[in-house]
C-alpha positions, 0 to 999 in steps of 0.5 A, spaced: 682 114 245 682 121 244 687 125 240 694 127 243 693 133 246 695 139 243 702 142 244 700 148 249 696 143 253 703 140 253 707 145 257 702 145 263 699 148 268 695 148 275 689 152 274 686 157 268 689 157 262 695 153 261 702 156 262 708 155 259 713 153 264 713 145 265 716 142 271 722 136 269 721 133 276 719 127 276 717 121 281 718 114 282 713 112 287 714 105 292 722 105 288 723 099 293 730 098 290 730 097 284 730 105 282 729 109 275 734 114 272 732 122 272 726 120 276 726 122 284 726 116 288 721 115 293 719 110 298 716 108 305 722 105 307 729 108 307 733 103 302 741 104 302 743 107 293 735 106 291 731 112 295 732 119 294 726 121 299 722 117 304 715 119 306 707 115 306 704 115 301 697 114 305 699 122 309 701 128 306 706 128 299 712 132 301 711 137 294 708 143 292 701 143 288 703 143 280 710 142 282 711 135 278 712 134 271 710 126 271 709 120 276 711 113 275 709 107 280 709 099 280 707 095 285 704 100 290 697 102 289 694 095 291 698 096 298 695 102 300 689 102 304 686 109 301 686 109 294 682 115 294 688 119 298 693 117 292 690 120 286 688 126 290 695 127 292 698 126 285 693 130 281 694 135 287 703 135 285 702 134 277 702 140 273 696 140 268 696 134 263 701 132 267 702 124 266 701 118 271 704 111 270 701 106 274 703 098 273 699 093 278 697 086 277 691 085 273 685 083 278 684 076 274 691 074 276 693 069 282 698 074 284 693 079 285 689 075 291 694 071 294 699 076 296 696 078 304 699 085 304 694 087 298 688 092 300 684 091 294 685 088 286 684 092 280 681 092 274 682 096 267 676 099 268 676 099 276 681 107 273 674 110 269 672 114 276 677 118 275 674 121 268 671 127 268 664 125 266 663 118 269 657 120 273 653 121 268 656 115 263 653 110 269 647 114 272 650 114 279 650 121 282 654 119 288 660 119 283 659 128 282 663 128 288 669 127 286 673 132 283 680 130 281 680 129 274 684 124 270 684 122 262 684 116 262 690 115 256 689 107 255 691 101 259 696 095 256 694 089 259 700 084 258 699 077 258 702 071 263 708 066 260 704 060 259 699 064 255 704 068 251 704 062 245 697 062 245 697 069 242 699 068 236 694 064 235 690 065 229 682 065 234 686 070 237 681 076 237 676 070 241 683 068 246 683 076 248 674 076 250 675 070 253 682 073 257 677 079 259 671 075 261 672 068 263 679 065 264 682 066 269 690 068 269 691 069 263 692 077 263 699 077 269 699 085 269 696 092 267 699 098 265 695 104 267 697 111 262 693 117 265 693 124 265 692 130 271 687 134 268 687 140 272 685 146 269 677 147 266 681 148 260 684 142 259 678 138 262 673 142 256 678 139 251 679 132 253 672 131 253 670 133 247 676 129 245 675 123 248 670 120 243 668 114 248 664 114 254 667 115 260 666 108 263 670 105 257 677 104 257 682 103 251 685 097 252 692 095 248 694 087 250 702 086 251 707 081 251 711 086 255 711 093 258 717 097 256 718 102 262 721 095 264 726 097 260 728 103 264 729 099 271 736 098 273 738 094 279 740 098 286 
């Protein structure tokens, strides 16, 4: 994983050189009901005390450009159709460096197949097309296309119920191989920290901090999320 980003990187900005002002607004995409606190809860469908605004997230987003400080989604981005569409709009909303949090399940897991209203199932490394160089890191030009730049910070893998015991096992370097490469359902569900990079700036910086191939991904295991922590019921 790269180094923190320096405190003028921090501040944002839409192009060019980084600015000073930051945007407090952030955005609690598929809220459902069960809302976050100082986010703006957005939803498809209108839920009575949980949903500030309602609108698709597979057409336009209701937002000026660089005009959110940070976006939190779980349980979303595997219902959408057009996963493209999606990080496109949220690096067109979020200021530079400005952070997106996403939680899935983990493409490995029963509750990522069997659910019929889930378009696609993700892995860790299924986020690195979204780096800044990852055309070039597995020499496939079909990938210079894209264009909406994020940092991919580090994804949390957080490991099922029956697994958890098996953590503290003392083979559990072993245990954690197996999980990402042969058993199935051991890893329940993943949380993706990524970061909008929006300026030349920025993505000058981030790749010369990086110091890893953009194809890899930093990946932390996890009994649980703590952006749990912050859920409250509607």
């Amino acid at each position: 994983m790269g180094e923190p980003a320096p405190e003028k990187l921090k501040r944002g900005a839409y192009s060019g050189q980084p600015v000073i002002k930051k945007s407090d607004k952030k955005l609690h995409l598929g809220c459902g009901a069960r809302p976050l606190e100082g986010y703006l809860n957005c939803d498809l469908h209108n839920v009575p005390g949980a949903n500030d605004m309602v609108f698709d997230l597979q057409g336009p987003w209701p937002f000026e450009n660089g005009s959110i400080g940070g976006i939190f989604s779980s349980h979303t981005l595997e219902h959408l159709t057009n996963y493209e569409h999606f990080f496109k709009e949220a690096w067109r909303v979020l200021e530079d460096n400005g952070p997106l949090e996403l939680e899935l399940p983990y493409g490995g897991h029963s509750s990522a197949l069997t659910d019929v209203t889930h378009k696609k199932v993700y892995f860790p490394a299924s986020f690195c097309f979204l780096e800044p160089g990852y055309a070039k890191s597995v020499f496939n030009p079909e990938h210079l296309k894209w264009g909406w730049h994020f940092g991919l910070n580090y994804v949390q893998v957080k490991w099922s119920g029956k697994w958890k015991d098996f953590y503290r096992w003392p083979l559990k370097s072993v245990l954690i191989w197996l999980s990402e490469n042969a058993l199935f359902g051991v890893i329940e569900e993943m949380h993706v920290n990524l970061m909008a990079l929006k300026s030349s700036y920025t993505v000058e910086w981030w790749v010369k901090h990086r110091r890893r191939p953009a194809n890899c991904v930093p990946i932390w295991h996890v009994m649980e999320f703590k952006e749990k922590e912050k859920r409250r019921d509607a």
